[in-house]
N, C-alpha and C positions, 0 to 999 in steps of 0.2 A: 257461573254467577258468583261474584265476589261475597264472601262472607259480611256481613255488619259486626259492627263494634261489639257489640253483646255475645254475639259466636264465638268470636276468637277470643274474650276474655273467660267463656266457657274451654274451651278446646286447649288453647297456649297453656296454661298453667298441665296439661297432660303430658306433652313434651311432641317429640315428632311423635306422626300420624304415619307416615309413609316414607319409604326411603327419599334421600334426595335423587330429584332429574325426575321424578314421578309426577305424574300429571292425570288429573280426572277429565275425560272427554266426555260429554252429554251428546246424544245421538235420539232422534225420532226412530220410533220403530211403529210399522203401520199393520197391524194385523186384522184381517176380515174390514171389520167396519171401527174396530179401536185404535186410537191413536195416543203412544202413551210416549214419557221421557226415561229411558235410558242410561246408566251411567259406567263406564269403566274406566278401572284404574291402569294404568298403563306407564310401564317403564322401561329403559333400556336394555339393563338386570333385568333377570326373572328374579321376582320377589318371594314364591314359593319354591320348597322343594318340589323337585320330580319324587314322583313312587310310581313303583310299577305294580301298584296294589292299592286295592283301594282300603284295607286295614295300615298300611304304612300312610297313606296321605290321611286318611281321619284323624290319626292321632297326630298327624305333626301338626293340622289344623287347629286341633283341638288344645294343644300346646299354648299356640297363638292366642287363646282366649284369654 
C-alpha cells in the first residue's frame, strides 16, 4: 500500500529506512479461525549480521536502535 503525502513528509525528512533493492511484501496468514496481515522486509543482501549466538545478535540489534 502506497504511503500518502502526510507519511512520507513524516518518514523522508529521517533519511533511508531500508537498504536499497529492499522491498516490504504483505502476506495473509490464516491461523485457527484468525485471519491477520503480515509484513516482511525482504532483500537481496542480507540486511542483518549473522551470530552464532544469541548474546552477539542482541547487541548487534540493539546497536540498530
Amino acid at each position: 500500500m502506497p504511503l500518502n503525502l502526510q507519511q512520507q513528509a513524516q518518514i523522508f525528512p529521517q533519511g533511508e529506512v531500508a537498504p536499497r533493492g529492499a522491498v516490504v511484501s504483505r502476506y495473509q496468514v490464516r491461523q485457527q479461525q484468525k485471519i491477520y496481515w503480515d509484513y516482511r522486509l525482504q532483500a537481496q543482501e542480507p540486511i542483518f549480521p549473522k551470530a552464532h549466538d544469541a548474546k552477539a545478535l542482541s547487541n548487534s540489534l540493539l546497536s540498530l536502535s
